[in-house]
MDAnalysis code that builds the backbone (N, CA, C; Angstrom):
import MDAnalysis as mda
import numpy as np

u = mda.Universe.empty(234, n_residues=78, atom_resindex=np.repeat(np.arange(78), 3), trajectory=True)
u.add_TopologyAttr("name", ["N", "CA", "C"] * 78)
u.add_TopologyAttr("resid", np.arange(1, 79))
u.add_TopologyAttr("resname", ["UNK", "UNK", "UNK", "UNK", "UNK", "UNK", "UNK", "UNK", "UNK", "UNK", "UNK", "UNK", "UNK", "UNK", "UNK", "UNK", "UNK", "UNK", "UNK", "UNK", "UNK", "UNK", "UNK", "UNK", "UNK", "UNK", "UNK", "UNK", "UNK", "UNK", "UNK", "UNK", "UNK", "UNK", "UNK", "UNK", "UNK", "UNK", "UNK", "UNK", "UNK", "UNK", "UNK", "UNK", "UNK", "UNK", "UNK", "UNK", "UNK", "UNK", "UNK", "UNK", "UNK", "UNK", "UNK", "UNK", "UNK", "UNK", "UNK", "UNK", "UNK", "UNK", "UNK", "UNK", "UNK", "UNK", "UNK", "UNK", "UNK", "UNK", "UNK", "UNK", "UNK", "UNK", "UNK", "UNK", "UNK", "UNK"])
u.atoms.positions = np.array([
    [58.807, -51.894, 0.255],
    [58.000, -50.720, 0.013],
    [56.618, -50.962, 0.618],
    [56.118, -49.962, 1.185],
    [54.546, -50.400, 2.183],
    [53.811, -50.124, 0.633],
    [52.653, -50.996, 1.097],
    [51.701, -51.337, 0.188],
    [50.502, -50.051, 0.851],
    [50.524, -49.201, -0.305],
    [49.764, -48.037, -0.250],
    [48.579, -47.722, -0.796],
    [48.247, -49.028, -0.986],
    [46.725, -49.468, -1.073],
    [45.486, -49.743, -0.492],
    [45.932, -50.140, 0.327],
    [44.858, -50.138, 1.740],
    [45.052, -48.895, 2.338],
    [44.185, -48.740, 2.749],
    [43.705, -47.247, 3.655],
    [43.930, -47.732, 5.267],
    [44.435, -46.504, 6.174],
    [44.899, -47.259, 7.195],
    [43.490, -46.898, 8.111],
    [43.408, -47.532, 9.380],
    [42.211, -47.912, 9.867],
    [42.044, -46.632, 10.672],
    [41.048, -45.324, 10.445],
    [40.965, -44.350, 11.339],
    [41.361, -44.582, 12.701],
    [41.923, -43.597, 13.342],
    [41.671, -43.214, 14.711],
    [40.549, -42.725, 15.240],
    [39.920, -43.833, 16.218],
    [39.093, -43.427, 16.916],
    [38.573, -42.400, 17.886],
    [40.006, -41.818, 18.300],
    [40.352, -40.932, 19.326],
    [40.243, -39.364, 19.042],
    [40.246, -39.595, 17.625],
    [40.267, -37.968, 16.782],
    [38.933, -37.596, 16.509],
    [38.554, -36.257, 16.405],
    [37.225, -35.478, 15.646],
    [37.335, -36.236, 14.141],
    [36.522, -35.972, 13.861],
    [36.343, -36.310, 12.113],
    [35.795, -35.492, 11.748],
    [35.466, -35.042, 10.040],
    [35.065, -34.321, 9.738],
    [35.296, -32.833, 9.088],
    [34.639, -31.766, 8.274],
    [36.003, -30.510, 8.343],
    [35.141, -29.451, 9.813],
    [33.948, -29.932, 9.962],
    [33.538, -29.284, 11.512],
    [35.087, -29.235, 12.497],
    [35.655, -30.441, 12.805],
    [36.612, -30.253, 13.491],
    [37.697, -29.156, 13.546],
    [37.848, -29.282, 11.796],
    [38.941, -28.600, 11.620],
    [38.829, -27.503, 11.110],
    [37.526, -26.790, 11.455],
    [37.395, -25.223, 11.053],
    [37.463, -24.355, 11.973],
    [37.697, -24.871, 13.070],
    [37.889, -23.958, 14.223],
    [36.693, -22.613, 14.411],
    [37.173, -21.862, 15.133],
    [35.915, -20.979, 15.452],
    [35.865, -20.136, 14.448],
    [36.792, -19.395, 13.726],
    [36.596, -18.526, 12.971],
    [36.103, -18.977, 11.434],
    [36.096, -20.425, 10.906],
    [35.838, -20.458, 9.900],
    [36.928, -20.956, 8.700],
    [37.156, -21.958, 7.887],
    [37.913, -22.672, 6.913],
    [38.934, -21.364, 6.528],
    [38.447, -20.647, 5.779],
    [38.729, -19.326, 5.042],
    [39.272, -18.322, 6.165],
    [38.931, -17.957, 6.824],
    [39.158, -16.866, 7.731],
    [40.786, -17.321, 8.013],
    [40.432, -18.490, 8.592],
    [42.180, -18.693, 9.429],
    [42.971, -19.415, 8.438],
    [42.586, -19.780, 7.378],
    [43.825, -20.107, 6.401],
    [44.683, -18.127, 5.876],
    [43.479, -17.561, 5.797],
    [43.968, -16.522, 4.995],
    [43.970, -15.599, 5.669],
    [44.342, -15.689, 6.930],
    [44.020, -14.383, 7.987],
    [45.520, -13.480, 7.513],
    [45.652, -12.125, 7.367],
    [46.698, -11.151, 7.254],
    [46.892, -11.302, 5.488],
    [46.307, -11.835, 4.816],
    [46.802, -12.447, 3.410],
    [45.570, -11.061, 2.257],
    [46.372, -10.748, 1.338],
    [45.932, -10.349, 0.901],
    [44.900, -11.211, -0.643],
    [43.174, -10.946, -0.689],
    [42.832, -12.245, -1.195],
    [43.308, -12.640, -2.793],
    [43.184, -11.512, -3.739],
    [43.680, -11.229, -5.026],
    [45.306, -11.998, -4.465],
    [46.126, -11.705, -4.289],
    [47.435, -12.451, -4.242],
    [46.968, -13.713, -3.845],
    [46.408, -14.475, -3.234],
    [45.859, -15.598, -2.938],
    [45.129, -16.290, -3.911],
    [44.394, -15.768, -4.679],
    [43.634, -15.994, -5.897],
    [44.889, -16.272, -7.218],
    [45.822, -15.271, -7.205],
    [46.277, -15.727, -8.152],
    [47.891, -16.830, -7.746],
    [48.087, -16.997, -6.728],
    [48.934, -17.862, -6.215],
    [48.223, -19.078, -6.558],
    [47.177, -19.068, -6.018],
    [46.392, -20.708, -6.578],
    [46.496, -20.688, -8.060],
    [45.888, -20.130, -8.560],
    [45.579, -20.136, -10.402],
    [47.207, -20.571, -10.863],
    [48.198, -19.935, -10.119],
    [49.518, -20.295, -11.026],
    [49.710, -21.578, -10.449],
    [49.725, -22.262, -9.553],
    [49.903, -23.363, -8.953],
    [49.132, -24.791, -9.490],
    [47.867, -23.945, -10.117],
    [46.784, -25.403, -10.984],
    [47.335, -25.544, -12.121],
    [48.316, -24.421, -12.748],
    [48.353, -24.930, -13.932],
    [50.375, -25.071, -14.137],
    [50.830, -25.225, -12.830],
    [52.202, -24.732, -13.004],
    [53.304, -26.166, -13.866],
    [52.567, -27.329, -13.302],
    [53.426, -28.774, -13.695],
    [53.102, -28.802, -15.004],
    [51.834, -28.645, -15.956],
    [51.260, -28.927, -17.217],
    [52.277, -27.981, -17.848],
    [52.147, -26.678, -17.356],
    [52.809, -25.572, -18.250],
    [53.939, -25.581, -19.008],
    [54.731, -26.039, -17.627],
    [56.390, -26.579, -17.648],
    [56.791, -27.800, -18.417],
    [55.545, -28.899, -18.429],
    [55.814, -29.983, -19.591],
    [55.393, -29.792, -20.602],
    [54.683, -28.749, -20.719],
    [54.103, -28.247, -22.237],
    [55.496, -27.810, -22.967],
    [56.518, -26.804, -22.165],
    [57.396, -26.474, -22.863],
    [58.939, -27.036, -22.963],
    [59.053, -28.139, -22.265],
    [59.926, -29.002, -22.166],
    [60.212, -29.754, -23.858],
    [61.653, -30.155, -23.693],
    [61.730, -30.644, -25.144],
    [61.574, -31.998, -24.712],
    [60.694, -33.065, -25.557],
    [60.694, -34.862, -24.971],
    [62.200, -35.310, -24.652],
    [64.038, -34.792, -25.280],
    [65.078, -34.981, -24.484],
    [64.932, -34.352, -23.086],
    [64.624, -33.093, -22.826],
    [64.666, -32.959, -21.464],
    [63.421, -33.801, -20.748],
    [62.468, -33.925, -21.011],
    [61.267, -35.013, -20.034],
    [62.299, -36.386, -20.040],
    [62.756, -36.934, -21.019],
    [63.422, -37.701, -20.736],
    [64.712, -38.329, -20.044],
    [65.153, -36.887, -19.624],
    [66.415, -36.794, -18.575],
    [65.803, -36.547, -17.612],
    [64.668, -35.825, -17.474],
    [63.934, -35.421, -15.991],
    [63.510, -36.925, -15.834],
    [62.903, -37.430, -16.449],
    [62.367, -38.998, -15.666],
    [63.456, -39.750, -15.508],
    [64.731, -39.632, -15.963],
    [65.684, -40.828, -15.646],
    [66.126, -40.272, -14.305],
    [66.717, -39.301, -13.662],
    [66.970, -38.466, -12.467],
    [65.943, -38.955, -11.800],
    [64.627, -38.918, -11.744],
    [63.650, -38.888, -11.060],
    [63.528, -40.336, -10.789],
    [63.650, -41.503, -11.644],
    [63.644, -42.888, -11.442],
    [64.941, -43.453, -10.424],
    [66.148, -42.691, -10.648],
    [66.935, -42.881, -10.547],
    [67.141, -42.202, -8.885],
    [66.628, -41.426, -8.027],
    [66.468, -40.910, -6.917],
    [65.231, -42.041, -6.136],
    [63.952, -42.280, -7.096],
    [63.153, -43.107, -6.284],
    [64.033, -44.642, -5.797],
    [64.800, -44.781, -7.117],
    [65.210, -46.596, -6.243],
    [67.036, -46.302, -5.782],
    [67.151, -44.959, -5.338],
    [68.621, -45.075, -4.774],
    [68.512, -45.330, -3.288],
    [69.401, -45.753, -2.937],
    [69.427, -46.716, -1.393],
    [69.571, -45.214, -0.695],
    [68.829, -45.081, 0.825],
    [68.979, -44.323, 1.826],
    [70.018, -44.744, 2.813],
])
């Protein structure tokens, strides 16, 4: 398993920064270009609270079958 602790050593060759990556029109503009913003607004809001929600209403048998599946996919051989 790579050791995902160390940070790997930038590329020198690339822009840095979010200057680079805002392009001409702006962060906002070209993520959400054709998007309506209210549907966007609330797509995020359900998305911050969507994993908490779902374990809020989970019974501790089902969290506990969801983590054995889930343990059980991380160490199965590829």
């Amino acid at each position: 398993m790579p050791d995902r602790s160390r940070k790997r050593p930038a590329d020198l060759g690339e822009p840095t920064g979010s200057a680079a990556n805002d392009g001409v029109d702006g962060p906002h503009l070209q993520v959400n270009a054709g998007k309506n913003p209210a549907a966007v607004a609330l797509g995020r809001l359900g998305g911050l609270k969507g994993g908490r929600a779902r374990a809020e209403r989970l019974s501790p048998e089902e969290r506990h079958e969801l983590a054995k599946r889930a343990a059980a996919a991380r160490w199965r051989e590829r």
